[in-house]
Every structure is written in structure tokens, then in C-alpha cells.
PyMOL Python script that loads the backbone (N, CA, C, O; Angstrom):
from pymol import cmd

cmd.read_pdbstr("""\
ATOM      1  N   UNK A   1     259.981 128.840 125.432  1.00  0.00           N
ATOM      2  CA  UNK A   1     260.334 128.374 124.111  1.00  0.00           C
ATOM      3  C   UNK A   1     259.351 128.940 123.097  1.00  0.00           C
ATOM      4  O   UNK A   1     258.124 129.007 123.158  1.00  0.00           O
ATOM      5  N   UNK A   2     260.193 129.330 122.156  1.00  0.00           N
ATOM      6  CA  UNK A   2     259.059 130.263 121.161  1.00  0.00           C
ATOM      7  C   UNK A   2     258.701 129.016 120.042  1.00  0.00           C
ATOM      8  O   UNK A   2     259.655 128.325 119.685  1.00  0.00           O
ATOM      9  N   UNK A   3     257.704 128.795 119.629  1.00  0.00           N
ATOM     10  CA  UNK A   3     257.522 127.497 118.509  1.00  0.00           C
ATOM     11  C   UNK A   3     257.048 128.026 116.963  1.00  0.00           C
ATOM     12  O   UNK A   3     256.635 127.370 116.007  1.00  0.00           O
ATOM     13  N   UNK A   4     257.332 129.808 117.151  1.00  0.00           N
ATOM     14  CA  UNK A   4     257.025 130.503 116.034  1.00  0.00           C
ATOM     15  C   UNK A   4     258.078 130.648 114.786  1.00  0.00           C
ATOM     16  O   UNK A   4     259.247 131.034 114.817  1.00  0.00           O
ATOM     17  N   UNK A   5     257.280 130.211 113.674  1.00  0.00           N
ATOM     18  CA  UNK A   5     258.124 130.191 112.290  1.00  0.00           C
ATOM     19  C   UNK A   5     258.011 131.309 111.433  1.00  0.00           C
ATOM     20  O   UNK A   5     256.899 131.785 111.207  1.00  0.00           O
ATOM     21  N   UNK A   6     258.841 131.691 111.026  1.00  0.00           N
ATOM     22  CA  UNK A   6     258.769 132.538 110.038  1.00  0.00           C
ATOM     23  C   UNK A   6     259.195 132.134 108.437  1.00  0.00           C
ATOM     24  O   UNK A   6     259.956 131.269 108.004  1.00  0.00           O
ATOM     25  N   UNK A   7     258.269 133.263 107.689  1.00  0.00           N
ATOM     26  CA  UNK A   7     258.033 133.174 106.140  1.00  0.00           C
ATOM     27  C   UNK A   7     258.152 134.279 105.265  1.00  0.00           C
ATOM     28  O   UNK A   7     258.031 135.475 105.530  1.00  0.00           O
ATOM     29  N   UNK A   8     258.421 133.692 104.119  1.00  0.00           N
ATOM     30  CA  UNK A   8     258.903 135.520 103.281  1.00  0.00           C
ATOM     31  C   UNK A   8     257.620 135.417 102.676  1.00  0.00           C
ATOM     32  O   UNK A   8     257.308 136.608 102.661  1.00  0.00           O
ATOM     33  N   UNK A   9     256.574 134.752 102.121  1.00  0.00           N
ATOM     34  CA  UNK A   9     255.563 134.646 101.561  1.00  0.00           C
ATOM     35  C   UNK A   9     254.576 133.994 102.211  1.00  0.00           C
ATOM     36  O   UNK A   9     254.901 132.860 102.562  1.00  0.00           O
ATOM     37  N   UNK A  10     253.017 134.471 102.608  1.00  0.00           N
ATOM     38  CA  UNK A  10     252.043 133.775 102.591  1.00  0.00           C
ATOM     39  C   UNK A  10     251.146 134.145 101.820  1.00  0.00           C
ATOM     40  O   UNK A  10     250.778 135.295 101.581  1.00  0.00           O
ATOM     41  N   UNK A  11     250.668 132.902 101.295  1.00  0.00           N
ATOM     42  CA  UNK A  11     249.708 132.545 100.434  1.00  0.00           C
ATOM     43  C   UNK A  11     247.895 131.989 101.007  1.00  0.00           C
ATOM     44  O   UNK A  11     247.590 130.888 101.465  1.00  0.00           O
ATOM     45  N   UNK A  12     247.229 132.860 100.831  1.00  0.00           N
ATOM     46  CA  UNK A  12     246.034 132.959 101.584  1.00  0.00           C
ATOM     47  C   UNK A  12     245.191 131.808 100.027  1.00  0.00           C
ATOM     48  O   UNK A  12     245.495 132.167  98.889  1.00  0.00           O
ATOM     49  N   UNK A  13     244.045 130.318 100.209  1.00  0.00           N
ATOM     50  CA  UNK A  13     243.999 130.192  99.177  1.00  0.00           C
ATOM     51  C   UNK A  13     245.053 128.963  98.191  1.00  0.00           C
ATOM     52  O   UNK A  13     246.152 129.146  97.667  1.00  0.00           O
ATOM     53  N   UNK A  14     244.240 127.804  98.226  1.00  0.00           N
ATOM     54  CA  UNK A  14     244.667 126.702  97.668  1.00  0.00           C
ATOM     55  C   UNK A  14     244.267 126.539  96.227  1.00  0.00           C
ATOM     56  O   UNK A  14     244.435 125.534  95.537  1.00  0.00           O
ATOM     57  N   UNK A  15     243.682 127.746  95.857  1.00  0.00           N
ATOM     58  CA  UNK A  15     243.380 127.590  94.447  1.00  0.00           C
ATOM     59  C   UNK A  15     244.008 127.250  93.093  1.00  0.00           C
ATOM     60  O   UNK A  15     244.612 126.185  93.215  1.00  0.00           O
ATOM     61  N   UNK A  16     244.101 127.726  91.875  1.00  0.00           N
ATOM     62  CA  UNK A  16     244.929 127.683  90.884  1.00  0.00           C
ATOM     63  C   UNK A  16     245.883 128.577  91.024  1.00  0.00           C
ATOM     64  O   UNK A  16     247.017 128.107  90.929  1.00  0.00           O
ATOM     65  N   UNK A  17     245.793 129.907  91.250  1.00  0.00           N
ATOM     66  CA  UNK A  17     246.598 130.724  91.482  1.00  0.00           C
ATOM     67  C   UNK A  17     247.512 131.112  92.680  1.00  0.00           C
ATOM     68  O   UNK A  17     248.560 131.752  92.763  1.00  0.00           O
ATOM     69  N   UNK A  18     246.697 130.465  93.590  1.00  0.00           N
ATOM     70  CA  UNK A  18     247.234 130.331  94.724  1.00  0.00           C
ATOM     71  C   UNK A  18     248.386 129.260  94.686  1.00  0.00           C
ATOM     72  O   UNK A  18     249.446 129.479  95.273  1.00  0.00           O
ATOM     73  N   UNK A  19     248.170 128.143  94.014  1.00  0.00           N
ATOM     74  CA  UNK A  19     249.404 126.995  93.873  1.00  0.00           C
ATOM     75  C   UNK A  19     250.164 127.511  92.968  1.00  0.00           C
ATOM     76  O   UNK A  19     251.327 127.187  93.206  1.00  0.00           O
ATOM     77  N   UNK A  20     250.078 128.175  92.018  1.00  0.00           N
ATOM     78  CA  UNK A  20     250.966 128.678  90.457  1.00  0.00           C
ATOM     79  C   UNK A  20     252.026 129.495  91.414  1.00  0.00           C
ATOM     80  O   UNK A  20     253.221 129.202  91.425  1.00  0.00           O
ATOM     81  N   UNK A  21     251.395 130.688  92.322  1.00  0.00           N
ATOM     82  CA  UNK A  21     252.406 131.533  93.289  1.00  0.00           C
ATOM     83  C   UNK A  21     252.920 130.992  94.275  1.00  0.00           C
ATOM     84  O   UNK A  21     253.752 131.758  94.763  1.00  0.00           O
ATOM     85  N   UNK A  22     252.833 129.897  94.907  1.00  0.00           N
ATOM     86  CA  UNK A  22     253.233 129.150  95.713  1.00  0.00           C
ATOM     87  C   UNK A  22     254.596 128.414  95.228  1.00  0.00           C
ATOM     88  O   UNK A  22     255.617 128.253  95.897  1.00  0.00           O
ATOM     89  N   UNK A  23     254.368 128.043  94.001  1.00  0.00           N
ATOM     90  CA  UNK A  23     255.069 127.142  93.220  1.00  0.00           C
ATOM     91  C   UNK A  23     256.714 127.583  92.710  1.00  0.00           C
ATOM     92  O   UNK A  23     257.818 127.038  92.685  1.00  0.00           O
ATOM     93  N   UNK A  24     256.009 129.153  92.263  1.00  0.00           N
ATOM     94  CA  UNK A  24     256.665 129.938  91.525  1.00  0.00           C
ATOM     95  C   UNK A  24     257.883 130.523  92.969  1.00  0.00           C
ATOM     96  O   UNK A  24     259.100 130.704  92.955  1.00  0.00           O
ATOM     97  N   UNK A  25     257.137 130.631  93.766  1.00  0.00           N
ATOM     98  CA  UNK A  25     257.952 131.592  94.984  1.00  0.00           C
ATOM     99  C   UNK A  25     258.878 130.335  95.463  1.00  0.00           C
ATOM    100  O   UNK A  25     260.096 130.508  95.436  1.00  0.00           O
ATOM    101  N   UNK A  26     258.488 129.390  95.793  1.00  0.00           N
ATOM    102  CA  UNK A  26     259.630 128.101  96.475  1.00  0.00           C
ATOM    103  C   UNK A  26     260.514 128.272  95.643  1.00  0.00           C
ATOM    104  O   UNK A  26     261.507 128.816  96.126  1.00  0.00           O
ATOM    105  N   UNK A  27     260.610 127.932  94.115  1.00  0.00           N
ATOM    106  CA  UNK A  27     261.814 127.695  93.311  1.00  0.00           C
ATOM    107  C   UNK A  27     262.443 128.748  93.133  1.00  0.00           C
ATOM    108  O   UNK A  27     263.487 128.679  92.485  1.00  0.00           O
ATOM    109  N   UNK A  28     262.070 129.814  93.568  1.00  0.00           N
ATOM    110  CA  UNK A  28     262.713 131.475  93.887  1.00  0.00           C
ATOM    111  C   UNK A  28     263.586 131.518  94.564  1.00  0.00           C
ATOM    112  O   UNK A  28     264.474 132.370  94.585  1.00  0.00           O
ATOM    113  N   UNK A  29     263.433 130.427  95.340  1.00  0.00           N
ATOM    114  CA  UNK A  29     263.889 129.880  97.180  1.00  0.00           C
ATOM    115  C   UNK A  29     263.144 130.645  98.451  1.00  0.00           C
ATOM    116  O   UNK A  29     263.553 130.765  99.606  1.00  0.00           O
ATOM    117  N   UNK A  30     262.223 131.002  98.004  1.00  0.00           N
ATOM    118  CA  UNK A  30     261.570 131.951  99.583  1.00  0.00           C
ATOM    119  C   UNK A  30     260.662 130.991 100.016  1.00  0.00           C
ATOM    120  O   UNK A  30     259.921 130.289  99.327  1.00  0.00           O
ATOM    121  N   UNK A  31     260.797 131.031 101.277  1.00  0.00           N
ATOM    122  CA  UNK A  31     259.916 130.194 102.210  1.00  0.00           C
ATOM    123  C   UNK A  31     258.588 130.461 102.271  1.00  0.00           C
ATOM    124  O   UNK A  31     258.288 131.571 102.711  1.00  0.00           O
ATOM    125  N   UNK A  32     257.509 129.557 101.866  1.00  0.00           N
ATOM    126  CA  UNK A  32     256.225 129.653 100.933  1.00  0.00           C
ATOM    127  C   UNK A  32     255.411 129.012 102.326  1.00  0.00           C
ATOM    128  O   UNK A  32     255.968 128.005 102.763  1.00  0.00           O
ATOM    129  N   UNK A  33     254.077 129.482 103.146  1.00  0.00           N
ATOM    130  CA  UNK A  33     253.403 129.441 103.862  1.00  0.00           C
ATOM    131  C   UNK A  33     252.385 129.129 102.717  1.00  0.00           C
ATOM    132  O   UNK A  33     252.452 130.118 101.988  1.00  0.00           O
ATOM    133  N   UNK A  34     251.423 128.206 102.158  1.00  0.00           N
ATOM    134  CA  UNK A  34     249.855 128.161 101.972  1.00  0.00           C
ATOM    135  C   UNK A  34     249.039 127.991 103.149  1.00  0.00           C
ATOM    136  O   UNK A  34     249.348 127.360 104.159  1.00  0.00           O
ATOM    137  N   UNK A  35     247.945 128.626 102.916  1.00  0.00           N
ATOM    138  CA  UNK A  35     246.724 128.426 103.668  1.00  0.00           C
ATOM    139  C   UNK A  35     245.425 128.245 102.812  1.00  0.00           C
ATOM    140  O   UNK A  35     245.024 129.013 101.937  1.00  0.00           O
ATOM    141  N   UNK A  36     244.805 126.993 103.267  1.00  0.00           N
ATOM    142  CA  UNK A  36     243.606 126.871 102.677  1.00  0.00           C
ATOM    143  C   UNK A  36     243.069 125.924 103.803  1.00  0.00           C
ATOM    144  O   UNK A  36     243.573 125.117 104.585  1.00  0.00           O
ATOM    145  N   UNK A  37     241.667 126.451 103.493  1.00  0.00           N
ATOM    146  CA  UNK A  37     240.814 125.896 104.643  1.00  0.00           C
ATOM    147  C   UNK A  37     240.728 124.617 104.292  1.00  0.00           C
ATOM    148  O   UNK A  37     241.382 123.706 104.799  1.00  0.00           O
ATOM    149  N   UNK A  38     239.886 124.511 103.377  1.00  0.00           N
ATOM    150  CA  UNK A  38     239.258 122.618 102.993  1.00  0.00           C
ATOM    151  C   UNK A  38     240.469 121.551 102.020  1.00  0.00           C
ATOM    152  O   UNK A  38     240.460 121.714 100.800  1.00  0.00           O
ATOM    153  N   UNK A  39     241.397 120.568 102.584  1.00  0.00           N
ATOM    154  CA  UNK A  39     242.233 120.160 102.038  1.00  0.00           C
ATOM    155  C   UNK A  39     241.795 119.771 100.680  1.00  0.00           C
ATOM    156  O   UNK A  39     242.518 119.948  99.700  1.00  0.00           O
ATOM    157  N   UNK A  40     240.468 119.176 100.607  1.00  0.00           N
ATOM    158  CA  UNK A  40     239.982 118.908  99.553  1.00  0.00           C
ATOM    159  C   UNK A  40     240.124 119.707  98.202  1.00  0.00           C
ATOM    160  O   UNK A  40     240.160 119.247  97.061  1.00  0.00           O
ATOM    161  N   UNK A  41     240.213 121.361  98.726  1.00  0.00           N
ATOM    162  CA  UNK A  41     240.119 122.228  97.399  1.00  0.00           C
ATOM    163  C   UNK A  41     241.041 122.569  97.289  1.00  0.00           C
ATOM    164  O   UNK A  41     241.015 123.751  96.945  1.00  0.00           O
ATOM    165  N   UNK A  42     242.464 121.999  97.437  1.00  0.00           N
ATOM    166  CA  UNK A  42     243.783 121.982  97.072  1.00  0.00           C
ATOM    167  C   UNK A  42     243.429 121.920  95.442  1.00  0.00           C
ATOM    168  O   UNK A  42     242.661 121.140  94.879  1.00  0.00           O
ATOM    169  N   UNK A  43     244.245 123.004  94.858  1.00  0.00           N
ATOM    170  CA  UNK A  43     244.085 123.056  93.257  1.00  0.00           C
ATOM    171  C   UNK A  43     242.906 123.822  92.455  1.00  0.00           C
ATOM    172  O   UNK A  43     242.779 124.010  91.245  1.00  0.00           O
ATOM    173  N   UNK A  44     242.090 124.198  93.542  1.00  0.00           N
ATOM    174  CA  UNK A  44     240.732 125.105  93.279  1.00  0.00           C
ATOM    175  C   UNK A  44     239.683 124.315  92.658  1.00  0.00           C
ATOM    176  O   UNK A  44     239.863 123.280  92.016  1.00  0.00           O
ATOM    177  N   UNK A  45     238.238 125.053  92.972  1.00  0.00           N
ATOM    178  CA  UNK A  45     237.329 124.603  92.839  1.00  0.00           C
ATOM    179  C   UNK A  45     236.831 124.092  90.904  1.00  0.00           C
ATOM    180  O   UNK A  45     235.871 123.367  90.643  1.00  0.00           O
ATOM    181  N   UNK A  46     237.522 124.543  90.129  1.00  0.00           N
ATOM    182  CA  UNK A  46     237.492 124.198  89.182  1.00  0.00           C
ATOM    183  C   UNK A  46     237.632 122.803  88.900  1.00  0.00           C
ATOM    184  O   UNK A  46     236.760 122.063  88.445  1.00  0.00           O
ATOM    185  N   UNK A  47     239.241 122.403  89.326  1.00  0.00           N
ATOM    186  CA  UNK A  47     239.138 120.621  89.300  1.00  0.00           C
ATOM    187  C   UNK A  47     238.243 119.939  89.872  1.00  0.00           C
ATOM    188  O   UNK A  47     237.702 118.998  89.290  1.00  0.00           O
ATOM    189  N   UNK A  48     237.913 120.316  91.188  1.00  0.00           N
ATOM    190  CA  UNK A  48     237.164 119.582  92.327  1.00  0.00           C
ATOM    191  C   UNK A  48     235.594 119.713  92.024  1.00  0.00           C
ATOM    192  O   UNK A  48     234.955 118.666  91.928  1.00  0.00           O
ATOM    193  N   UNK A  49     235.048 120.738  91.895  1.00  0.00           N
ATOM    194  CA  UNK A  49     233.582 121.052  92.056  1.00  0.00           C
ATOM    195  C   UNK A  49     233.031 121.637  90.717  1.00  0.00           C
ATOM    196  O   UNK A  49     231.852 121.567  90.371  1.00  0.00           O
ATOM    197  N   UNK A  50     233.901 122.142  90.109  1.00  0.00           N
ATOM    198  CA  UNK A  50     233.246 123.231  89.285  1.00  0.00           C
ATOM    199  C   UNK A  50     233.469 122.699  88.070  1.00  0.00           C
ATOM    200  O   UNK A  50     233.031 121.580  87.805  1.00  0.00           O
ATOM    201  N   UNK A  51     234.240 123.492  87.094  1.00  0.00           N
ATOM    202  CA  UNK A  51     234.203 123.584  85.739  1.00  0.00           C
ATOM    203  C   UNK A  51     234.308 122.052  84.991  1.00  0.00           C
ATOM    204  O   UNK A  51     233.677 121.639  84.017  1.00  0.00           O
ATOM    205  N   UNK A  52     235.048 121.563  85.581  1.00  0.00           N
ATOM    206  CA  UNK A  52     235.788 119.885  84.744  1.00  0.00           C
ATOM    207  C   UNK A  52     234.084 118.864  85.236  1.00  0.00           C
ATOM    208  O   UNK A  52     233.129 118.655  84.488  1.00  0.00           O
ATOM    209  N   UNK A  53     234.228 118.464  86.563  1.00  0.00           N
ATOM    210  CA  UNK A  53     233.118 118.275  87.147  1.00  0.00           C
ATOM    211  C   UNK A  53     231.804 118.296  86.286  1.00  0.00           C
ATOM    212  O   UNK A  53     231.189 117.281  85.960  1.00  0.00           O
ATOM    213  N   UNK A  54     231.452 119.581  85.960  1.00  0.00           N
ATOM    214  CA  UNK A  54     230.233 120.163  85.521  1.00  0.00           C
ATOM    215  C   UNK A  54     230.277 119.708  83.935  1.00  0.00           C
ATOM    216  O   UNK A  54     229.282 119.310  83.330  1.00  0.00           O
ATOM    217  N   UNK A  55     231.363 119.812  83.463  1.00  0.00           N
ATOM    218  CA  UNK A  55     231.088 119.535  82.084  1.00  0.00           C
ATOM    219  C   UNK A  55     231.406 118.284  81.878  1.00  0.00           C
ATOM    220  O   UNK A  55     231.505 118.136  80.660  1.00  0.00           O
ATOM    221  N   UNK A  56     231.737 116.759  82.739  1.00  0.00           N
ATOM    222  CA  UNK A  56     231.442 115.590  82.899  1.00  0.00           C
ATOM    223  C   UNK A  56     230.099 115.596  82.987  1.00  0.00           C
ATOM    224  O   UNK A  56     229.735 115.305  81.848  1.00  0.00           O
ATOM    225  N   UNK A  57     229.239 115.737  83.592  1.00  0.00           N
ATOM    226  CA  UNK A  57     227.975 115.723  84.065  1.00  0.00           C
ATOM    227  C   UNK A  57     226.917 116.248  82.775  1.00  0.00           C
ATOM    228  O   UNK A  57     225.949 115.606  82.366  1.00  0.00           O
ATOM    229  N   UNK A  58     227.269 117.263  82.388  1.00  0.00           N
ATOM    230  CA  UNK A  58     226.463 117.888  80.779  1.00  0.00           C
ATOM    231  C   UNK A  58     227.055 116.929  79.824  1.00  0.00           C
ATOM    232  O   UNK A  58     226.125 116.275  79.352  1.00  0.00           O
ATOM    233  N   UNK A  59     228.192 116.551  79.325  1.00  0.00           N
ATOM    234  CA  UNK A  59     228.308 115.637  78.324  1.00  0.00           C
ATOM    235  C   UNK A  59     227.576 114.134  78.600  1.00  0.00           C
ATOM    236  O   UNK A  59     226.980 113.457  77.761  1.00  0.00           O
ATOM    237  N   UNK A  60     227.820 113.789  80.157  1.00  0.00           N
ATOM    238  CA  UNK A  60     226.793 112.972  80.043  1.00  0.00           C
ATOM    239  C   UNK A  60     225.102 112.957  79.723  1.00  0.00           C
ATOM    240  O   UNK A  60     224.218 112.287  79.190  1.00  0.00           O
ATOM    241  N   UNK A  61     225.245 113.658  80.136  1.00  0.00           N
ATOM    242  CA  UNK A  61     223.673 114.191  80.038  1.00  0.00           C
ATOM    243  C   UNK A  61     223.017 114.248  78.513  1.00  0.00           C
ATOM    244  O   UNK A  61     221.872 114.016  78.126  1.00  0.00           O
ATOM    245  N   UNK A  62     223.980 114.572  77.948  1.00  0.00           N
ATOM    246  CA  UNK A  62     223.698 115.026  76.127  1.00  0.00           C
ATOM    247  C   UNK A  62     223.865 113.244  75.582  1.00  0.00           C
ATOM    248  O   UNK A  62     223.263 112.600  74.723  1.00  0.00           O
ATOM    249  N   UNK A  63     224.614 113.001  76.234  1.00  0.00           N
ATOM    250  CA  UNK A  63     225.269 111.415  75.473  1.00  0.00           C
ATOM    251  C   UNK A  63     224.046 110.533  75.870  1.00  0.00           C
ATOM    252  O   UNK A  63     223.763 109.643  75.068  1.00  0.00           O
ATOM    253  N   UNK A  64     222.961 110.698  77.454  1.00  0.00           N
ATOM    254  CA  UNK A  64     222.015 110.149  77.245  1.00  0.00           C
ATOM    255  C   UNK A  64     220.880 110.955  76.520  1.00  0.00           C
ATOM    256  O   UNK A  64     220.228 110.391  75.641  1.00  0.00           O
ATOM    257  N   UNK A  65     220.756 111.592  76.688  1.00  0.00           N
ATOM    258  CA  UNK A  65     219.517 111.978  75.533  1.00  0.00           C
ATOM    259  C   UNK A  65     219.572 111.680  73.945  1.00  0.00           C
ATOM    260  O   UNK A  65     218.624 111.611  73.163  1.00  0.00           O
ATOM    261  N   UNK A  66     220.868 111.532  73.708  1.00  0.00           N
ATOM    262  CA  UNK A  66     220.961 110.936  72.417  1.00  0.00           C
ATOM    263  C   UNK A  66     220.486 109.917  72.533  1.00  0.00           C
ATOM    264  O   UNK A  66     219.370 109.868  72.014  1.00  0.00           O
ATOM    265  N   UNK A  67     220.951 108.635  73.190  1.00  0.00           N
ATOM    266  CA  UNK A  67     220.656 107.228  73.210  1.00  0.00           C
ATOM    267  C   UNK A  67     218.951 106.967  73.445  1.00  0.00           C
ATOM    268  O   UNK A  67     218.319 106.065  72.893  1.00  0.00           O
ATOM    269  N   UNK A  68     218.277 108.161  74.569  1.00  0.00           N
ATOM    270  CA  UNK A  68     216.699 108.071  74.374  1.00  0.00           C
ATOM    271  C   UNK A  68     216.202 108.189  72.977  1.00  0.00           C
ATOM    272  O   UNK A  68     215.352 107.409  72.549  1.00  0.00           O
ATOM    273  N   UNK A  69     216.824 109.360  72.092  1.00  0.00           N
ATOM    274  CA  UNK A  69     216.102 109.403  71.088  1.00  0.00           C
ATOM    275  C   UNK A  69     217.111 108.711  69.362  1.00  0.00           C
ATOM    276  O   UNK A  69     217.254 109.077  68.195  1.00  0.00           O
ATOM    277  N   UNK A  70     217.621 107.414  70.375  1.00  0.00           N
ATOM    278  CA  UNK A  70     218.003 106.415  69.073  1.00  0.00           C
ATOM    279  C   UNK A  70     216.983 105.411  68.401  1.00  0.00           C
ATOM    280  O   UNK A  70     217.124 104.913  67.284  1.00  0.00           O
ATOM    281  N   UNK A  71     215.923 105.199  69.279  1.00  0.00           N
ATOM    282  CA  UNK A  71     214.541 104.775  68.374  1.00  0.00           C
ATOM    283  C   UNK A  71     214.302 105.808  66.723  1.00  0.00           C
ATOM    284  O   UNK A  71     214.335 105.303  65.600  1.00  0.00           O
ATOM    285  N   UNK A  72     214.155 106.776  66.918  1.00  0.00           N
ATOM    286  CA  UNK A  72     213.783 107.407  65.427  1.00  0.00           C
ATOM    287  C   UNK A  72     214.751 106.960  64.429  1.00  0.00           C
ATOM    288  O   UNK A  72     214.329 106.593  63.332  1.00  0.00           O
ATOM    289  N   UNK A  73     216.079 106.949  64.701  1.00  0.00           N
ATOM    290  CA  UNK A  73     217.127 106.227  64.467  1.00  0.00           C
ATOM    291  C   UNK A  73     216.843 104.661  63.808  1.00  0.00           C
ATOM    292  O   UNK A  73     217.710 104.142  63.105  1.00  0.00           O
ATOM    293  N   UNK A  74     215.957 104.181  64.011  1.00  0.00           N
ATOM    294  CA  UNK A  74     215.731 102.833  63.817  1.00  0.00           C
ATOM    295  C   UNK A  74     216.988 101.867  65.185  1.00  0.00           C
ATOM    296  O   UNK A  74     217.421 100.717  65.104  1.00  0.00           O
ATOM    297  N   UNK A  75     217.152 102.564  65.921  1.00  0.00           N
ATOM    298  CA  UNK A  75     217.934 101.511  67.321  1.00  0.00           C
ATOM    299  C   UNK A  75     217.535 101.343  68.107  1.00  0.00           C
ATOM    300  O   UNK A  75     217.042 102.234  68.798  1.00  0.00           O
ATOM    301  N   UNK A  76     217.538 100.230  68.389  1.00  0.00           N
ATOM    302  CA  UNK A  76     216.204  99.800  69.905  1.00  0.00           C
ATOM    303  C   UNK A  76     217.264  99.274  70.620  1.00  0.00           C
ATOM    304  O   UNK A  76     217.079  98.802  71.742  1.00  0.00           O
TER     305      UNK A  76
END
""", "prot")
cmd.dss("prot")
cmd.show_as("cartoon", "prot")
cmd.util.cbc("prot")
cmd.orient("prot")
């Protein structure tokens, strides 16, 4: 018994672009294979780790240093 499937597209890569071509090829109707290693980085490292992430973390960062230097401010 053979348990092998076949695909008109694989997609190496759970990233942004990797899901946009994934996305784009199903509603084409071609049978869409993704591969990505870490389920987690479904959608790419931008949502997950990187860009969004990172600039949560710096706006916080700025939003407390303001509040340290709200004494000159006259706010205690």
C-alpha cells in the first residue's frame, strides 16, 4: 500500500509570504503542501518574535522613562 500524496505546489516556510502563496495557490484550486518547522512561526517571525513584538517592548520602554522623569514635571 502506497500512503504517498501528491501536490501541485510546495511551499517550503510558514512565513508571510509563504502563507500569502499558500493562500493565493488553494483558491487557484491547486493542492497547497506548507512546510514549516516550528508551528509557532506560522505567519513569520515578524508577528511572533520580531518586528510587532519589538516595538511593544520600545514603546514600553519610552512610556516608562517618561513616567521616571515626571518629577521635573512637578508629578510625584
Amino acid at each position: 500500500m502506497n500512503d504517498a500524496k501528491t501536490y501541485d505546489v510546495i511551499v517550503l516556510g510558514g512565513g508571510r509570504g509563504g502563507m500569502n502563496l499558500v493562500v493565493q495557490l488553494a483558491a487557484a484550486g491547486k493542492k497547497v503542501l506548507l512546510v514549516e518547522k516550528d508551528r509557532a512561526m506560522i505567519g513569520g517571525s515578524c508577528i511572533n518574535i520580531a518586528c510587532i513584538p519589538t516595538k511593544a517592548f520600545i514603546a514600553c520602554a519610552r512610556r516608562l522613562a517618561q513616567c521616571k522623569g515626571a518629577k521635573a514635571f512637578g508629578i510625584s
